[in-house]
Structure formats: C-alpha cells, structure tokens
PASEBA-1860 file (N, C-alpha, C; in nm, 3 decimals):
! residues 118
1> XXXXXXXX> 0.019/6.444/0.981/-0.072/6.553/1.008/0.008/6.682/1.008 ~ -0.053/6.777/0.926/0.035/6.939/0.934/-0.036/7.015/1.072 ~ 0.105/7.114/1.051/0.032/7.253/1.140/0.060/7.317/1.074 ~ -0.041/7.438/1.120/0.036/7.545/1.093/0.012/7.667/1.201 ~ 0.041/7.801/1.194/0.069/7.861/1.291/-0.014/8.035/1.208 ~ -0.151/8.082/1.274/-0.237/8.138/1.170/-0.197/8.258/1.306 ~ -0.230/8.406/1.266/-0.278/8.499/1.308/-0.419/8.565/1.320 ~ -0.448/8.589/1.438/-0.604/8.613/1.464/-0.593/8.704/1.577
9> XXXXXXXX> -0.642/8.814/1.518/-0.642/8.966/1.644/-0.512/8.961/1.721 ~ -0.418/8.985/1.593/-0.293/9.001/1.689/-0.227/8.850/1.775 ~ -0.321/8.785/1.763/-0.188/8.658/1.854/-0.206/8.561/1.755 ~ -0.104/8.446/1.768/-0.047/8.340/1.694/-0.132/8.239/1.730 ~ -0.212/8.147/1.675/-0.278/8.034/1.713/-0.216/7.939/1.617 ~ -0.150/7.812/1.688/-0.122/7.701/1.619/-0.212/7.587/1.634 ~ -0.263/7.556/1.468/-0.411/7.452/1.441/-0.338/7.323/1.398 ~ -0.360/7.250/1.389/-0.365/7.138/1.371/-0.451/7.106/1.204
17> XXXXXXXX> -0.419/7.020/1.124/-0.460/7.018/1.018/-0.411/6.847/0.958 ~ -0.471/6.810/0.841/-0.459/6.755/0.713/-0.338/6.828/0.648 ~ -0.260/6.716/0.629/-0.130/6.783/0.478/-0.172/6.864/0.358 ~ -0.113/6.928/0.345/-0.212/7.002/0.206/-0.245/7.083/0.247 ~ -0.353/7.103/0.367/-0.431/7.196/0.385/-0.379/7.335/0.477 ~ -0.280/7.340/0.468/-0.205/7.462/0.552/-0.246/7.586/0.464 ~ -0.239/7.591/0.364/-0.318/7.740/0.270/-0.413/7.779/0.292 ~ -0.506/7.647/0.313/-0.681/7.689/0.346/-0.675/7.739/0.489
25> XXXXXXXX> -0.667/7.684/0.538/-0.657/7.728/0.679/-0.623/7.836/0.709 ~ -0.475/7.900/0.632/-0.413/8.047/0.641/-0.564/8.126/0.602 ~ -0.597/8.080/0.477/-0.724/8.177/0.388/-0.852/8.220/0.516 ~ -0.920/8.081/0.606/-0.979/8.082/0.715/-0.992/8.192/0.792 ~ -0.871/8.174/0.842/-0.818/8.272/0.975/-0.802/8.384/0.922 ~ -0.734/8.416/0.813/-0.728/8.557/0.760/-0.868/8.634/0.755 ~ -0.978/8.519/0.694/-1.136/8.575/0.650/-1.175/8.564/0.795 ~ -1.146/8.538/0.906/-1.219/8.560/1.013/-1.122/8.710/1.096
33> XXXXXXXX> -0.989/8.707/1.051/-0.936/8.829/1.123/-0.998/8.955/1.051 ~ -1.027/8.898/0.950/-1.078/9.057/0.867/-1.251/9.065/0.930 ~ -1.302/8.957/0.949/-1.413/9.047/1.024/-1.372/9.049/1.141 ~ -1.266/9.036/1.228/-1.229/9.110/1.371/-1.218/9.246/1.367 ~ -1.102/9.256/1.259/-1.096/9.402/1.240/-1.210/9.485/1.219 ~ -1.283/9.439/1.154/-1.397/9.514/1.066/-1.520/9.569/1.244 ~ -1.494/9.395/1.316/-1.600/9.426/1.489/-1.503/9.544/1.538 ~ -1.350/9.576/1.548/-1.296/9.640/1.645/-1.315/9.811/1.615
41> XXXXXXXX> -1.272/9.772/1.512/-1.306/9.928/1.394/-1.493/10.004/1.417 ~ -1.589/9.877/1.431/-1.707/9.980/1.432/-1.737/10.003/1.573 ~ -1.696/9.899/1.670/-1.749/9.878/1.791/-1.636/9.937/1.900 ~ -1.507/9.949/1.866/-1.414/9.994/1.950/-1.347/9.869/2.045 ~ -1.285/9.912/2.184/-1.224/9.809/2.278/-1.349/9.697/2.292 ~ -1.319/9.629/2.279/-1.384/9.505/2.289/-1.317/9.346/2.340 ~ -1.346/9.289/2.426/-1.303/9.199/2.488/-1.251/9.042/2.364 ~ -1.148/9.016/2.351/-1.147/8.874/2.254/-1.266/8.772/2.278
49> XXXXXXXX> -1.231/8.742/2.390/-1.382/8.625/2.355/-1.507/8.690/2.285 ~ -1.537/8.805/2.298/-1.623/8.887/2.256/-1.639/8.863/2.089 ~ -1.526/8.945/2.113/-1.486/8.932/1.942/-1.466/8.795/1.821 ~ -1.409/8.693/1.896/-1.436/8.566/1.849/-1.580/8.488/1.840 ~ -1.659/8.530/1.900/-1.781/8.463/1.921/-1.882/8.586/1.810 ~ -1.834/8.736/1.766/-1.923/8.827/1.692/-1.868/8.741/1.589 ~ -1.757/8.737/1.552/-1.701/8.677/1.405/-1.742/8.602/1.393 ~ -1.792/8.468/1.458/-1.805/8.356/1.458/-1.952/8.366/1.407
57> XXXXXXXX> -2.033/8.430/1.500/-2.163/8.463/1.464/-2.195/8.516/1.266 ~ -2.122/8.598/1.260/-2.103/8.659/1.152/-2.110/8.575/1.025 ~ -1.982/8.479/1.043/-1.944/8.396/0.968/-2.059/8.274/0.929 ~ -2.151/8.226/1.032/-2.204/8.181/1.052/-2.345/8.188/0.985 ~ -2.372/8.304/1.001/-2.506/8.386/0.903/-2.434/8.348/0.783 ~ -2.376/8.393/0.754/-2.298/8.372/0.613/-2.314/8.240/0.572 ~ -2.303/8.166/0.621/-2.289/8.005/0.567/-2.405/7.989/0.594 ~ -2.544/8.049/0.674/-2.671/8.059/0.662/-2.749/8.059/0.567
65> XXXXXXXX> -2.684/8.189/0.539/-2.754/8.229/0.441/-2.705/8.149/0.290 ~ -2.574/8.113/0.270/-2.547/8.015/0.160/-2.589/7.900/0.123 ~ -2.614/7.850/0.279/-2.718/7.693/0.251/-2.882/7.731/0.193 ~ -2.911/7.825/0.274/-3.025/7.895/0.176/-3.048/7.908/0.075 ~ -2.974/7.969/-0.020/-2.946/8.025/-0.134/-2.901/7.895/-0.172 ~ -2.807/7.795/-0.196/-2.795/7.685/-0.237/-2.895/7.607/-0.245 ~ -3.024/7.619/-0.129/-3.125/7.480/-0.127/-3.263/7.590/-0.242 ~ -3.246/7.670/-0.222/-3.317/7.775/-0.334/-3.296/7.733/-0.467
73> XXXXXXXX> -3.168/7.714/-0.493/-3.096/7.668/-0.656/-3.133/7.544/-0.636 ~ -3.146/7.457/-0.573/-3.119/7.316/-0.581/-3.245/7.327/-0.643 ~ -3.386/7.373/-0.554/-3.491/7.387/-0.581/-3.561/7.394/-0.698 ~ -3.525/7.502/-0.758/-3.520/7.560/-0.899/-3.481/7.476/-1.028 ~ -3.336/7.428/-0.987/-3.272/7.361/-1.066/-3.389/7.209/-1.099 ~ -3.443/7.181/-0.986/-3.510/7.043/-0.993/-3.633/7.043/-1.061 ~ -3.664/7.178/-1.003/-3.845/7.243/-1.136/-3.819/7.251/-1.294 ~ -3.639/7.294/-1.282/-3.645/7.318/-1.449/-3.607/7.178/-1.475
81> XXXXXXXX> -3.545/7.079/-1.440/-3.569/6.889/-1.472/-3.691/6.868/-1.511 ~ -3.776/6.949/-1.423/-3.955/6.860/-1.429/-4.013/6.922/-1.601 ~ -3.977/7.059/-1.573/-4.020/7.122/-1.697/-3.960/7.039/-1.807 ~ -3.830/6.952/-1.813/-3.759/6.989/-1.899/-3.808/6.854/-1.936 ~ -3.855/6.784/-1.850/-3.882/6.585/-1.845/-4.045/6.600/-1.950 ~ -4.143/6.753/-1.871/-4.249/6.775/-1.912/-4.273/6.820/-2.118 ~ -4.157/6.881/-2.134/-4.093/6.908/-2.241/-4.091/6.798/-2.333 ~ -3.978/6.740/-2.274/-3.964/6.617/-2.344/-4.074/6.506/-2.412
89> XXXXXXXX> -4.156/6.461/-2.273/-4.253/6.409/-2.317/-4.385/6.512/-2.410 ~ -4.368/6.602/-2.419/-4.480/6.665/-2.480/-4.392/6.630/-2.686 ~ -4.267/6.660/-2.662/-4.207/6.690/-2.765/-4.238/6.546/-2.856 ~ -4.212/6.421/-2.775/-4.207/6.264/-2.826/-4.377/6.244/-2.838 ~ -4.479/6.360/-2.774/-4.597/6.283/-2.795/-4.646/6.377/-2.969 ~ -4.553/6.487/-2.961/-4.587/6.600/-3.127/-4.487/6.467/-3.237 ~ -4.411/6.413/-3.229/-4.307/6.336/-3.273/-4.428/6.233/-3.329 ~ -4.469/6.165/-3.246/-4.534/6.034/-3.209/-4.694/6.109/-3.337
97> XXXXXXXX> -4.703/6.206/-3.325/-4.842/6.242/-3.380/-4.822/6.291/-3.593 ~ -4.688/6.349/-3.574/-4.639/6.377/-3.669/-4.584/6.249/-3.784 ~ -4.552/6.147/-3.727/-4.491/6.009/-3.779/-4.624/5.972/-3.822 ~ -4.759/5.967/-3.727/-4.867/5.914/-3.803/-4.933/5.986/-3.876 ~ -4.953/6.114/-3.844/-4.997/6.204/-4.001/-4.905/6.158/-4.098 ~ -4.831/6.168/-4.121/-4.713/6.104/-4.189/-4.677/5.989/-4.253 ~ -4.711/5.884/-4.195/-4.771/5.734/-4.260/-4.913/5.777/-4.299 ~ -5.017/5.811/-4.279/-5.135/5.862/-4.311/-5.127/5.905/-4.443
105> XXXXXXXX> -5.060/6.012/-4.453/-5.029/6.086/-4.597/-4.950/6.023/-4.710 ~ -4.831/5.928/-4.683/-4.797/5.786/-4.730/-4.917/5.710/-4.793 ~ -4.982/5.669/-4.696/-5.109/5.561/-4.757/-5.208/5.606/-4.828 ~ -5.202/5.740/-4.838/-5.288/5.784/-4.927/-5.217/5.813/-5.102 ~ -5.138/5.875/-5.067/-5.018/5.889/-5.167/-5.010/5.752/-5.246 ~ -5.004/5.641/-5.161/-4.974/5.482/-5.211/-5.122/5.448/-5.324 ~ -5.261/5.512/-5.219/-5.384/5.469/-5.275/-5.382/5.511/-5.428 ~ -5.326/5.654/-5.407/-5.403/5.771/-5.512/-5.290/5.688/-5.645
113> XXXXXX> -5.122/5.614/-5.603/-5.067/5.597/-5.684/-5.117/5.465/-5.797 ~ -5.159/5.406/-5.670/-5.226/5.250/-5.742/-5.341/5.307/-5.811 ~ -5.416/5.351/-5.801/-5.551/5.417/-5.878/-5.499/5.454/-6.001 ~ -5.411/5.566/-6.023/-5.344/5.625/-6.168/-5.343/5.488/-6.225 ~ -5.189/5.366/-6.196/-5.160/5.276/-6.259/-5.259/5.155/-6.285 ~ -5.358/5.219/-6.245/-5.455/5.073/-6.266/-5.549/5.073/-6.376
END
C-alpha cells in the first residue's frame, strides 16, 4: 500500500493509497486546494473545517451535476439505438419490398421472353 503526503490550505496531510496511485491523489488534493483558495479569496478568514466542508460541498455539486449530464447522454445515446434499431428495420422491410418488385419484374421479363421464342 502507498502514501503519500498532499498539501491542503497550507498543511501536509498524509493519505494512504493503492500503488500507482500517488499522482492521482496529488491531482485530488491540488483540485480541492484550488477551490480552498478560490473559498478564502472570495469569503476572507474563514475557519478550516469551514473551508473543507465548502470545498467538499463544491466538489460535490460538481460530480452532481456530472452524473446528470452523464445519465442525460446515456439517455440520448439509448433513443438514438432505438432510432437506429427503428432504421434498420424500416431499411430490411424497403430491402425485403425491393427484392420482390424485383423477382416480379424477372418473371415478367422471363414471360415476355418465352412469348418472343415461342
């Protein structure tokens, strides 16, 4: 198991992690210190727990709003399958109609040929 040792509003927090994953984690903490900064900067002195729990909040909408927007696409994505299934079968039933005009015009072609040679 790794650690590693991240910065967040000025103090050192050492996390605990998966091997490998010491980069992500840096990336994490960095994207949550930058909205600390961003709470301290509009709001002024502000208490840490304060501030960990706005970020948190923050962050949180965010991944809100992404599952949203993801189940939106999923959504979409599944209507254009239906269209595309609806498509399909319309396309195999013009296919299906075209093959028998098609033998149709054959058997007549065949009639009109035997008639000449007869």
């Amino acid at each position: 198991m790794g650690q590693i040792t991240v910065g967040v509003n000025g103090r050192n927090y050492t996390v605990g992690c998966d091997n490998g994953q010491e980069e992500h984690i840096a990336e994490l903490a960095a994207y949550i210190d930058h909205h600390i900064a961003e709470l301290k900067e509009s709001m002024g002195a502000v208490g840490d727990t304060r501030l960990m729990l706005l970020a948190g909040l923050i962050v949180a909408d965010e991944l809100s709003e992404t599952v949203a927007k993801l189940e939106d696409l999923e959504a979409e994505l599944e209507g254009l399958r239906q269209s595309q299934q609806s498509v399909e079968g319309k396309a195999n039933g013009f296919e299906t109609q075209a093959v028998q005009l098609i033998d149709g015009i054959t058997a007549r072609i065949d009639d009109i040929s035997a008639r000449l040679n007869a």
